[in-house]
Gaussian input, Z-matrix of N, CA and C with variables (Angstrom, degrees):
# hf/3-21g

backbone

0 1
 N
 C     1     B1
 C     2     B2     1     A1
 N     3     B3     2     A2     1     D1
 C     4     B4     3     A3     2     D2
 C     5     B5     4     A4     3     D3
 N     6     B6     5     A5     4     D4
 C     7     B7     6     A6     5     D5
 C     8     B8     7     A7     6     D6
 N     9     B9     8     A8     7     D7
 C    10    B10     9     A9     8     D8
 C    11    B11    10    A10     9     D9
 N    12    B12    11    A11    10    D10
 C    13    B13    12    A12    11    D11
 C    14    B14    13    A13    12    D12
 N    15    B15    14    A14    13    D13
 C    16    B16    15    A15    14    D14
 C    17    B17    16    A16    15    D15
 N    18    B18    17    A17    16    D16
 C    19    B19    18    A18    17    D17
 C    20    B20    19    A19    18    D18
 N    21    B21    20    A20    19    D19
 C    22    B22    21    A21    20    D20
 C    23    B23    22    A22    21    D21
 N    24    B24    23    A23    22    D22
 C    25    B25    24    A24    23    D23
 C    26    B26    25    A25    24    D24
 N    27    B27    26    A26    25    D25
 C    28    B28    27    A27    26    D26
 C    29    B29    28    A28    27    D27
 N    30    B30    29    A29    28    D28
 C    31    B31    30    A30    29    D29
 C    32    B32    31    A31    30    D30
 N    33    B33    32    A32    31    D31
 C    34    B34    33    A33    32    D32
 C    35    B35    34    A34    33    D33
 N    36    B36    35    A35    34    D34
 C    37    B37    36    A36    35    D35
 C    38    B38    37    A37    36    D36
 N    39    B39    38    A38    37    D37
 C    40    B40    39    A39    38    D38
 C    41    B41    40    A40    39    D39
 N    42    B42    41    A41    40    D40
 C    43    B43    42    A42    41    D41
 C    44    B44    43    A43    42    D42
 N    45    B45    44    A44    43    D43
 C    46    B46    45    A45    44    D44
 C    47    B47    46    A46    45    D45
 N    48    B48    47    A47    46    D46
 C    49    B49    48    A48    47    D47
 C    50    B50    49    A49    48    D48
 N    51    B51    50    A50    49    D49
 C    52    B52    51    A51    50    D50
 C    53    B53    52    A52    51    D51
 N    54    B54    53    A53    52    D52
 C    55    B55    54    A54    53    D53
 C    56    B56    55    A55    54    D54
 N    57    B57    56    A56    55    D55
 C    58    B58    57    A57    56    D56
 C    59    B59    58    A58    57    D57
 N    60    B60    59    A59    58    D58
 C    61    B61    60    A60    59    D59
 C    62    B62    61    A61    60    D60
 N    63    B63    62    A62    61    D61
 C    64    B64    63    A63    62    D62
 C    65    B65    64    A64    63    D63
 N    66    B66    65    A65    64    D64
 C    67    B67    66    A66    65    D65
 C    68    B68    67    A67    66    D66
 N    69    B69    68    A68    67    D67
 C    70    B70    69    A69    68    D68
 C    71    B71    70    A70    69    D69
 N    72    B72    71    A71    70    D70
 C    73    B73    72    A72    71    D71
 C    74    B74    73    A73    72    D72
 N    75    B75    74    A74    73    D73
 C    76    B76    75    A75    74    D74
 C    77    B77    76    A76    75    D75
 N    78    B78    77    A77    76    D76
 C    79    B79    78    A78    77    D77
 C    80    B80    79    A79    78    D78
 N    81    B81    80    A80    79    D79
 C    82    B82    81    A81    80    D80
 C    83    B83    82    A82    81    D81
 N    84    B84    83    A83    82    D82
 C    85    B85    84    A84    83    D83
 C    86    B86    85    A85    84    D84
 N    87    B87    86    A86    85    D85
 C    88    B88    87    A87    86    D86
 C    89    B89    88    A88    87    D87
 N    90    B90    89    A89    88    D88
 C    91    B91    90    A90    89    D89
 C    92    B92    91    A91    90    D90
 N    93    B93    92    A92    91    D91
 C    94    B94    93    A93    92    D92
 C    95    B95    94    A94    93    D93
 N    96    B96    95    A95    94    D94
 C    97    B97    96    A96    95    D95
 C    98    B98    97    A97    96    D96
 N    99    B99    98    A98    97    D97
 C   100   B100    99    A99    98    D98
 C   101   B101   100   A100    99    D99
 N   102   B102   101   A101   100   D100
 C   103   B103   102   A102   101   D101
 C   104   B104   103   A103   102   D102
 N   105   B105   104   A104   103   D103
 C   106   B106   105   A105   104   D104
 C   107   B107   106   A106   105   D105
 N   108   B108   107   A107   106   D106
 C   109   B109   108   A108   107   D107
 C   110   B110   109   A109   108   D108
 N   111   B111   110   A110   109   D109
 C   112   B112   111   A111   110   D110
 C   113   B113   112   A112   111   D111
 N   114   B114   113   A113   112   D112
 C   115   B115   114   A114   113   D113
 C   116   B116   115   A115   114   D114
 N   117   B117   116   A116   115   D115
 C   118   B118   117   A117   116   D116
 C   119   B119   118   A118   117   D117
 N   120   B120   119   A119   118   D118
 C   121   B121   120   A120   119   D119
 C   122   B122   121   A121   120   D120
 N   123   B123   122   A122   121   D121
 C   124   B124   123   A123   122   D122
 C   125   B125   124   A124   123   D123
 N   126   B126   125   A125   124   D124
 C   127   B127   126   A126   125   D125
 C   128   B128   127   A127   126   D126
 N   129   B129   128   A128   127   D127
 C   130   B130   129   A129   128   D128
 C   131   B131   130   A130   129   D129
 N   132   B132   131   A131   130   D130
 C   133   B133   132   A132   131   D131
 C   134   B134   133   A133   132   D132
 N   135   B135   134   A134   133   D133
 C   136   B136   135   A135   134   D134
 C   137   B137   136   A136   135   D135
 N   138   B138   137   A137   136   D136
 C   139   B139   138   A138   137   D137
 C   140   B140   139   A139   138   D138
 N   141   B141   140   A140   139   D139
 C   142   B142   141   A141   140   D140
 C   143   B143   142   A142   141   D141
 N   144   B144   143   A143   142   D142
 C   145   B145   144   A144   143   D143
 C   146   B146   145   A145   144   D144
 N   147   B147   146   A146   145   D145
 C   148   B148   147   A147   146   D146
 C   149   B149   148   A148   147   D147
 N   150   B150   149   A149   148   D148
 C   151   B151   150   A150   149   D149
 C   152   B152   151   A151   150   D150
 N   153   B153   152   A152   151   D151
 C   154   B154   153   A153   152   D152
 C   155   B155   154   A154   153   D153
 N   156   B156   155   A155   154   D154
 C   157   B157   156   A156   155   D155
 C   158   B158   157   A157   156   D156
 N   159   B159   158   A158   157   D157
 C   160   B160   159   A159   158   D158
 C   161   B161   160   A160   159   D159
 N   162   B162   161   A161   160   D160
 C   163   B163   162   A162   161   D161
 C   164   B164   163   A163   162   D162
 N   165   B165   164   A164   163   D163
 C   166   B166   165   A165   164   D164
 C   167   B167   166   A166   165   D165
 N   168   B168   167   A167   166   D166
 C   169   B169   168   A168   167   D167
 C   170   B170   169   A169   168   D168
 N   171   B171   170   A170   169   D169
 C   172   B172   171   A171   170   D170
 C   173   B173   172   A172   171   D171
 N   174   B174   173   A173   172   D172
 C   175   B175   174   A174   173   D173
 C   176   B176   175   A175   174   D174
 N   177   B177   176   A176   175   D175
 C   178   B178   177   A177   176   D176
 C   179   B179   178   A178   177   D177
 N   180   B180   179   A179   178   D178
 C   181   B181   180   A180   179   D179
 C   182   B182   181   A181   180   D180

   B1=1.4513
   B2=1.5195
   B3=1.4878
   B4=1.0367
   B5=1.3985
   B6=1.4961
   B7=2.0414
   B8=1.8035
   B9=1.5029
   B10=1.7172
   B11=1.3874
   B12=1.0305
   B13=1.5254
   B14=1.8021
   B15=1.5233
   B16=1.7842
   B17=1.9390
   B18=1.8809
   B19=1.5725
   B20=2.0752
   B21=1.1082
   B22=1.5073
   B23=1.4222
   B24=1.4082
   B25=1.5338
   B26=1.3999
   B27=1.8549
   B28=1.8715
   B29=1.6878
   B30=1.2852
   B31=1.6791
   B32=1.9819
   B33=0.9163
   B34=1.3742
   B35=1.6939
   B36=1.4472
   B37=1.2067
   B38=1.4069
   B39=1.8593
   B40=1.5369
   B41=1.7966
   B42=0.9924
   B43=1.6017
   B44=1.4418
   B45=1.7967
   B46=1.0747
   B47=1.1090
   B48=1.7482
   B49=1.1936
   B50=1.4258
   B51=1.1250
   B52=1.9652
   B53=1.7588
   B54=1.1745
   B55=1.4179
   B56=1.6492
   B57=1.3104
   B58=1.2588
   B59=1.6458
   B60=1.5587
   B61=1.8124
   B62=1.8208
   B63=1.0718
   B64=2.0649
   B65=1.5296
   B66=1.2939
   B67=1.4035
   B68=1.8657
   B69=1.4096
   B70=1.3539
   B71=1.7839
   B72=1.6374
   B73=0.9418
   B74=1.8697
   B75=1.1966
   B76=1.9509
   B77=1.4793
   B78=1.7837
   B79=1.6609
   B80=1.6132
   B81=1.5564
   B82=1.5707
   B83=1.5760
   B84=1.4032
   B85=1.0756
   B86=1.4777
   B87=0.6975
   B88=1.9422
   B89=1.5278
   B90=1.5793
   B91=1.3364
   B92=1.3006
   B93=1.7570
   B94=1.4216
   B95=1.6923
   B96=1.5925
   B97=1.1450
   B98=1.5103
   B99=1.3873
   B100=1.9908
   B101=1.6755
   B102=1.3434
   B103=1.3687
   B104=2.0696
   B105=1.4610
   B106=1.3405
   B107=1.9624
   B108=1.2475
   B109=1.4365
   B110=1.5398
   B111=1.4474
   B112=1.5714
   B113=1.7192
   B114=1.5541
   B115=1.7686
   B116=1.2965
   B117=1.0917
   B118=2.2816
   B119=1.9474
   B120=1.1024
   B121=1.1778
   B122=1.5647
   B123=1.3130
   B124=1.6064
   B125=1.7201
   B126=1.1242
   B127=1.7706
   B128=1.2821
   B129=1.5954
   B130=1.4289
   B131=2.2801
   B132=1.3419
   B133=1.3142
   B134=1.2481
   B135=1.5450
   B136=1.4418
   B137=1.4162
   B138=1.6304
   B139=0.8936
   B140=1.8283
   B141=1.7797
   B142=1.6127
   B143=1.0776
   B144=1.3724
   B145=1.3121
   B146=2.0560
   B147=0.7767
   B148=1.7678
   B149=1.7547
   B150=1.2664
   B151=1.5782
   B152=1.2153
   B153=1.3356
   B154=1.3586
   B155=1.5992
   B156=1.2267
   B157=1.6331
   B158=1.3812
   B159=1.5648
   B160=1.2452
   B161=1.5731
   B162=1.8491
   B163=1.0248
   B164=1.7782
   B165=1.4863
   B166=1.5683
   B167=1.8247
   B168=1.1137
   B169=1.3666
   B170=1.2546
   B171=1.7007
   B172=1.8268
   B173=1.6758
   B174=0.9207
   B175=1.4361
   B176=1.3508
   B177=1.0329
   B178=1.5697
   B179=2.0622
   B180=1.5636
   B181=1.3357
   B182=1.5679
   A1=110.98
   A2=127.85
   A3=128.23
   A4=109.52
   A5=97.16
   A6=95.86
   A7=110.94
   A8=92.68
   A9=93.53
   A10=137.09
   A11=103.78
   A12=115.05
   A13=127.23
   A14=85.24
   A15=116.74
   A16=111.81
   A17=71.13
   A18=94.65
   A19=96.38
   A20=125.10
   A21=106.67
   A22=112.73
   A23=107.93
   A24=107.28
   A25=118.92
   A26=104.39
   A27=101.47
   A28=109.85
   A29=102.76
   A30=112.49
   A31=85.65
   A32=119.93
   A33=123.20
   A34=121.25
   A35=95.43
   A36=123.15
   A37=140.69
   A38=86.86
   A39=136.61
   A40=92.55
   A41=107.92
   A42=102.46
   A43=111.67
   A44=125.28
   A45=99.35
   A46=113.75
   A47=95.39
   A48=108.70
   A49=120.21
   A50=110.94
   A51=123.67
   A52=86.15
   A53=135.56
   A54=113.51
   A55=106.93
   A56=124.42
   A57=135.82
   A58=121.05
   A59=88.47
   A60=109.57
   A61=116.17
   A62=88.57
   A63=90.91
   A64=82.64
   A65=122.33
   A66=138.36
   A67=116.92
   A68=87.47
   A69=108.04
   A70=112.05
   A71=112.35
   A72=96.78
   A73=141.97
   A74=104.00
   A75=99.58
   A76=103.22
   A77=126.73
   A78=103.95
   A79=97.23
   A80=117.04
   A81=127.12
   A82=91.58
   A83=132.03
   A84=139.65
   A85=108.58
   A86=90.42
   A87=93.28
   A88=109.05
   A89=127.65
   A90=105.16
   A91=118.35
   A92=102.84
   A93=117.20
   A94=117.83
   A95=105.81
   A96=125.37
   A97=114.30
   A98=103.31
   A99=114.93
   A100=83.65
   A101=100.22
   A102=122.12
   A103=126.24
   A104=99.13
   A105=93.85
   A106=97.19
   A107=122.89
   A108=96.09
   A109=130.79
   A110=127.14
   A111=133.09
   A112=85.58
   A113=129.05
   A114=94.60
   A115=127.81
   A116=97.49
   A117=93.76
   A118=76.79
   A119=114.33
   A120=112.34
   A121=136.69
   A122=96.87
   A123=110.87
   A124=119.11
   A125=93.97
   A126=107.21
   A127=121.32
   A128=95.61
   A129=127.86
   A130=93.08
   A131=127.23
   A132=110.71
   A133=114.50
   A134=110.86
   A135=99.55
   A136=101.97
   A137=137.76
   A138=104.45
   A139=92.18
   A140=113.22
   A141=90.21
   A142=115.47
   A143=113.53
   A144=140.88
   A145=111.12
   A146=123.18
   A147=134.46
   A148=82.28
   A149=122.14
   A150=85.52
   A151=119.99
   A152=120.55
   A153=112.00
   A154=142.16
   A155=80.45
   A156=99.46
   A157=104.72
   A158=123.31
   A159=122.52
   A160=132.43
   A161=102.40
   A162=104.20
   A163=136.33
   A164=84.14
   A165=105.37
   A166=104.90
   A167=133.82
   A168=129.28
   A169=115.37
   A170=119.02
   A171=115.87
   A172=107.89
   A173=110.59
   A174=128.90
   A175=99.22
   A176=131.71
   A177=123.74
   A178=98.79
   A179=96.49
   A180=92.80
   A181=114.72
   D1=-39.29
   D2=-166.20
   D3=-88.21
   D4=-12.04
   D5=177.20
   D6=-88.99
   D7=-29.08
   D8=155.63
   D9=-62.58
   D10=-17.99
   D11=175.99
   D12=-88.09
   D13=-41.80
   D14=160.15
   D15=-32.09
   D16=-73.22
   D17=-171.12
   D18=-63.60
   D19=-40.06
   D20=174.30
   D21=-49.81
   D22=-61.00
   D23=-171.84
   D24=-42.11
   D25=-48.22
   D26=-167.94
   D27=-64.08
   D28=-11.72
   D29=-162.69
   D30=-86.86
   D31=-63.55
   D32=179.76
   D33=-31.34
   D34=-44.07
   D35=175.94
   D36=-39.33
   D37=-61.37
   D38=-175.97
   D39=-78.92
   D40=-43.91
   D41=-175.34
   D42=-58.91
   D43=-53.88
   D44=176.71
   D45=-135.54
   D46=64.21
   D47=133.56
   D48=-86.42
   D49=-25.94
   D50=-164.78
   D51=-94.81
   D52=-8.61
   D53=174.17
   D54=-117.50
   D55=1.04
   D56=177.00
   D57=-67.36
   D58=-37.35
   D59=-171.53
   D60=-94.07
   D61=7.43
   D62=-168.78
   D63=-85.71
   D64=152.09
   D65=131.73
   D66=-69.67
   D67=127.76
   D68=-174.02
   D69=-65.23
   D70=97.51
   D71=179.56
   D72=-62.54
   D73=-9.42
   D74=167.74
   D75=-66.42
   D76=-13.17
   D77=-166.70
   D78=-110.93
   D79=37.65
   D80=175.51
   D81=-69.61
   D82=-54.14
   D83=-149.90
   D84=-78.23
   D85=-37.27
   D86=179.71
   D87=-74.76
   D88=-30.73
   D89=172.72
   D90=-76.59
   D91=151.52
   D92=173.06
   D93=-25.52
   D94=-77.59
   D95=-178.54
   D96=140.12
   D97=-138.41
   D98=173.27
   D99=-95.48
   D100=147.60
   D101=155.02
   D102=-39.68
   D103=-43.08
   D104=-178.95
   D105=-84.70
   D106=-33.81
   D107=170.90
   D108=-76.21
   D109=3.19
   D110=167.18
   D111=-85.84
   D112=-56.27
   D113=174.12
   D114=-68.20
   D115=-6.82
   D116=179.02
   D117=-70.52
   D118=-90.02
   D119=-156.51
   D120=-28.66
   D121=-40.94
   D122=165.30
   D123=-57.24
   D124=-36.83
   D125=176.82
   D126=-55.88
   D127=-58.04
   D128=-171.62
   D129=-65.62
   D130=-33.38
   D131=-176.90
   D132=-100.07
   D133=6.21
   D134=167.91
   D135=109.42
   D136=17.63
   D137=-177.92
   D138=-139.76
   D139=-163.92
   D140=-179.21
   D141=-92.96
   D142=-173.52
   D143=-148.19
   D144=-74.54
   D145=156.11
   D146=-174.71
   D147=-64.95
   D148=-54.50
   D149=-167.85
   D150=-102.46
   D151=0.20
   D152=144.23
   D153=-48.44
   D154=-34.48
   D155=-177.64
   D156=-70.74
   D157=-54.75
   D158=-175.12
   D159=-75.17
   D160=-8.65
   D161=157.98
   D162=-102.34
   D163=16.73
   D164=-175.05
   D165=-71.00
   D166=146.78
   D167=160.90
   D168=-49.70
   D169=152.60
   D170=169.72
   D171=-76.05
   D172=154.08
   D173=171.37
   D174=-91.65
   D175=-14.83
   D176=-172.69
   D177=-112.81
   D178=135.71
   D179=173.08
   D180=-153.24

């Protein structure tokens, strides 16, 4: 009885564990990305560059 129960738990376990670790694909879109494609993009709309930007001072203080 108690190895049936064992074996439930590790199985319980294993499940989400293997569904715990996926990245949720609807929130692909919302991340940034790699660094050189947030500067392609910035370029591409007209404005400056990823390391300009990040080496610019905050406006907020």
């Amino acid at each position: 009885m108690a190895d049936i129960e064992t074996l439930r738990m590790a199985a319980i376990a294993a499940v989400l564990a293997a569904t715990s670790n996926r990245d949720d694909p609807a929130q692909a879109g919302r991340q940034l990305g790699e660094a050189w494609a947030q500067d392609h993009r910035r370029m591409n709309m007209g404005m400056s560059s990823l390391m300009h930007s990040r080496s610019a001072r905050s406006p907020w203080r």
